[in-house]
N, C-alpha and C positions, 0 to 999 in steps of 0.2 A: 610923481604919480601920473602924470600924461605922459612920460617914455612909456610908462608901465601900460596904460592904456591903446597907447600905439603899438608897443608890442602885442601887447593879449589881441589888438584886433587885428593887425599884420598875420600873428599868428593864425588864429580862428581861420581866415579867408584862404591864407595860402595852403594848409595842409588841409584843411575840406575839400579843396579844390581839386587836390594832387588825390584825395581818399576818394572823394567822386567820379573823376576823369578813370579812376582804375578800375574801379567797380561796373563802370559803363563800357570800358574797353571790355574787358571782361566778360561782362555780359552781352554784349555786340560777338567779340569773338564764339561765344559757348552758340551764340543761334546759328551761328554763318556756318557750327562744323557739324549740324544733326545729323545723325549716322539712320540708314534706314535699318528699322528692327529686322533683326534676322529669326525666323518661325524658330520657336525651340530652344531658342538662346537667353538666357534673363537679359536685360539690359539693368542699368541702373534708375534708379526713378530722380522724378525730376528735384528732390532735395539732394540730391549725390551730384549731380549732374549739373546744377548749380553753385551749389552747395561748397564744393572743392576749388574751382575755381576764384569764389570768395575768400574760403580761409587761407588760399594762397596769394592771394591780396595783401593780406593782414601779414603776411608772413614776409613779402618783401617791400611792401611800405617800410613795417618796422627798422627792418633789414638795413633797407637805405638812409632810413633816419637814425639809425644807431650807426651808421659809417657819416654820414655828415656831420653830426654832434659833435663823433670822436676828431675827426679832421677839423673842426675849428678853431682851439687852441693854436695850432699848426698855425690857421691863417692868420689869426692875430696875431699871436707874438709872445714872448713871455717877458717883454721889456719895461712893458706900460701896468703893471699888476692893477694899479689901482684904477685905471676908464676899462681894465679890459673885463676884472673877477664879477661885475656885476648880471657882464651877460655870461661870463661864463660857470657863473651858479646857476643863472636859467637853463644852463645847457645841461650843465651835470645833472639838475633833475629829469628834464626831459630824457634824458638817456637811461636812466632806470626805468621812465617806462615805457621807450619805445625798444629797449633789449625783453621788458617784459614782455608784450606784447610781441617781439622776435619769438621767444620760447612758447607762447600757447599758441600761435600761427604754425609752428614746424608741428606740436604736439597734435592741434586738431589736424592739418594737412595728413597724419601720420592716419589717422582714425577715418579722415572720407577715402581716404586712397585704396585702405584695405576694406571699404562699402564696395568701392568702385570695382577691385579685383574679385568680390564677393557677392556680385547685387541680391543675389537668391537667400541673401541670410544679413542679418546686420551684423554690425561687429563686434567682436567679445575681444575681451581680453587675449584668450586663446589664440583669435587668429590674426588680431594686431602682433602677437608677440612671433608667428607662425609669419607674415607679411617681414618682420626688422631682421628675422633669422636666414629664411630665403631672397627676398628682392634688394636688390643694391638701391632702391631709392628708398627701400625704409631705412634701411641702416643710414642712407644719407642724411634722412631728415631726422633720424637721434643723434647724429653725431653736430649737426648745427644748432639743434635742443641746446644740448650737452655745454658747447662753447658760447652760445649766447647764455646759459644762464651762468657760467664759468665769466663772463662779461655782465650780468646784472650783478655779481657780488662788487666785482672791481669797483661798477657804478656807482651803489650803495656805501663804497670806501670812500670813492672822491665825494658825493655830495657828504661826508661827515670832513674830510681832509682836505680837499680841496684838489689841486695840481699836485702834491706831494705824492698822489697817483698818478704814475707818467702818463701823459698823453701818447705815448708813441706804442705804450701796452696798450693801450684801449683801441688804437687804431688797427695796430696788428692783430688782435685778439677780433674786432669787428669784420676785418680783412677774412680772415681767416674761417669765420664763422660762415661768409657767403663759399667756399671754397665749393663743398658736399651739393649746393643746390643746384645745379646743371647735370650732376646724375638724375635727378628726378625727374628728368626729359627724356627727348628724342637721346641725348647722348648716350643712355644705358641700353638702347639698344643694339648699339653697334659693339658692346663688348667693350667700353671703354668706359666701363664707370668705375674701376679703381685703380689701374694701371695706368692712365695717363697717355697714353701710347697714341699716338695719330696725332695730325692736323684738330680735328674733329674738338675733341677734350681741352687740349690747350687753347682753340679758338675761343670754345664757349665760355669755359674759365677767364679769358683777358676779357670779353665781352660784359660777363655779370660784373664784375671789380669795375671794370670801368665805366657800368650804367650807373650802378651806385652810387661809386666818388661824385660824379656828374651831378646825377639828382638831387642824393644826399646834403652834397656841399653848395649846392647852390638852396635847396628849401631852406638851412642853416642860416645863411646868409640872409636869405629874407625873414625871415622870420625874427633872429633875432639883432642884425646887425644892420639893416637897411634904414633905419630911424637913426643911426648914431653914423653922421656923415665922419667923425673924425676917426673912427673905425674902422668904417668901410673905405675910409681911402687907402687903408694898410689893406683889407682882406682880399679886396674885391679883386686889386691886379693881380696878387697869387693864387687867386683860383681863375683868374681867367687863364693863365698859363697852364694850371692843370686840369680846366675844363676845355681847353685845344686840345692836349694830347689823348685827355679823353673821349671826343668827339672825333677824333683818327680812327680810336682803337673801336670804338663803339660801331663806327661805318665801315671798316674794314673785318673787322669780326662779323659784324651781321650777317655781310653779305658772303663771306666762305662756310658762315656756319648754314646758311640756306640752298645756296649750293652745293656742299658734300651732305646734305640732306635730302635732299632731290638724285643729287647720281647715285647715294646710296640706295636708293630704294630704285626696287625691281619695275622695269617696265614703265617708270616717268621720265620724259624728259625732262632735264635740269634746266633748261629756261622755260620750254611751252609747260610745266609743271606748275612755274608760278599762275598762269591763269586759268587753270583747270583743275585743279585740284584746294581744298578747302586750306590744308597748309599754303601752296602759292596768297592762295587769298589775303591772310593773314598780315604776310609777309610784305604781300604791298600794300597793306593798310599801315605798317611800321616805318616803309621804305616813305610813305606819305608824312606821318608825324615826323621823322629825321631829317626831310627836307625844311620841313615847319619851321624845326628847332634850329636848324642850322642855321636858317634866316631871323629869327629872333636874337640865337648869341648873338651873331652880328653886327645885330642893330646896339646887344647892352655892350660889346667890346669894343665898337671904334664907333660910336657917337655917344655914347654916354658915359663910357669910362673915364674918355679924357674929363668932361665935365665932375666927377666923381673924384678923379685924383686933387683936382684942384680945390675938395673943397665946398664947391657948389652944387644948392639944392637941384637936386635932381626928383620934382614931385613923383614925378611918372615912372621910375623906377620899380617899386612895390607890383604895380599894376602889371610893368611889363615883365618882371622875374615869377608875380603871379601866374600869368600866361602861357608861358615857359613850362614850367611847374607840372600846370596842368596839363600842357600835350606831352609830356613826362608822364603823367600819373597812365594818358589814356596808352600810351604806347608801353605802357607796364602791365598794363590789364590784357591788352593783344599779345604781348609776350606771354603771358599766364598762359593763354591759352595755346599760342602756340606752341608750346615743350609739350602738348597733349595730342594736337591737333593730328586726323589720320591723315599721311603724306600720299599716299595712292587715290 
């Protein structure tokens, strides 16, 4: 009963954290890009204009906790059935409903998008369906619908089954689901939203896969395997290996996707762009949190892992993967906004 107690509050603290730091990115980012009204032009009002930014919160929180979930079997093991299925029933439910919550994030995302291309009328049916026919970012966001709720049934099997649902389908199937959301950016404007073709697409694509794994697998880990040191002395070094390559791909993507972002667009310069332009801004608001993070891994990879593989309590742990977390959530809410943000 107090593991259980220590998880439900490990829990509560770390994902409010990582929900709040986004919501706040988010809405820091949406004030930093006010566009001034143009006479004669609808804009959108201020619940669209809020509004979307939010439910695409919701949409890659989930996102990211339904690829951490799935990846944690991976970092346990399937050697130890019986210390590891306890946390891994907590996971299994959790993942039906953060793939839940994956499917009505892309579904409302789908609904403020076509307010947003719409502001002079709300949206109907009509022109949702008229938005998923013509624009590559609504098709994008049915087609992640589509596979995360193709990923809630899987969910649904293993909390009645157990592992006799592979873990490595739910991994690829969550993989897979974040694929379509980097058209709903800057990428669909350069004519790269289903072809694949550029630097550009391929960047953004390794970039989302590897915020996710990153975030994903490390809330997972706090949340529910930080309290079970004999655990976490299996998980923690394999995801610290794959939270290094992650944190390569993470900083080296960012920084070419913000760059062919800036040379692509007419008339900014690609570095004086970052400080003069409300994209630049963003950008180094992100450039700021990835410094953060970098220095926190850090601190949990080479001073407290060794402590951690051996065994020993490490109280400060929780706190500091908290931390983490959270300048995760806030550099996930500045990303929201910057796939939106005007680059001139």
């Amino acid at each position: 009963m107090t593991a259980t107690r220590t998880t439900a509050r490990n829990g509560y603290g770390l994902v409010g954290g990582l929900v709040l730091a986004a919501v706040a990115g988010a809405l820091i980012g949406t004030s930093l890009t006010g566009e001034t009204p143009v006479p004669g032009v609808a804009e959108p009002g201020v619940v669209v204009r809020f509004g979307l930014p939010l439910v695409r919160v919701l949409l890659d929180v989930s996102a990211l906790g339904t690829v951490g979930l799935s990846l944690l079997p991976m970092l346990l093991g399937f050697d130890r059935p019986t210390q590891t299925e306890p946390v891994l029933r907590l996971a299994r439910r959790a993942a039906v409903i953060t793939s839940a919550g994956w499917v009505v994030g892309a579904l409302l995302s789908l609904v403020f998008q076509t307010a947003d291309l719409h502001p002079d009328q709300g949206p109907t049916i009509g022109s949702i369906v008229d938005y998923v026919r013509t624009i590559g970012a609504g098709q994008a966001l049915v087609i992640s619908a589509v596979v995360a709720l193709i990923y809630l049934g899987f969910a649904v099997l293993a909390v009645r089954h157990g592992e006799s649902v592979p873990a490595e389908l739910r991994v690829v199937l969550s993989v897979f689901g974040l694929l379509p959301i980097p058209v709903t950016g800057h990428a669909s404007n350069f004519g790269l939203a289903w072809g694949g073709h550029g630097l550009t697409m391929v960047s953004m694509e390794l970039h989302v896969m590897a915020a996710a794994g990153w975030t994903g697998g490390l809330a997972a880990l706090g949340v529910l395997v930080a309290s079970n040191r004999t655990l976490l002395a299996t998980a923690l070094p394999k995801f610290s290996k794959l939270a290094t390559l992650c944190i390569a791909v993470v900083g080296v993507t960012g920084l070419v996707n913000a760059f062919l972002t800036l040379y692509e667009t007419p008339g900014v310069d690609p570095v004086g762009g970052l400080f003069t332009t409300h994209y630049g801004w963003i950008v180094l608001g992100k450039l700021a949190c990835f410094a953060v993070l970098a220095a926190l891994g850090a601190n949990i990879r080479f001073r407290l892992l060794p402590l951690i593989v051996q065994h020993q309590r490490v109280s400060a742990l929780v706190s500091w993967i908290s931390l983490e977390v959270a300048v995760m959530g806030l550099a996930y809410g500045l990303a929201v906004v910057l796939t939106r943000a005007p680059v001139a």
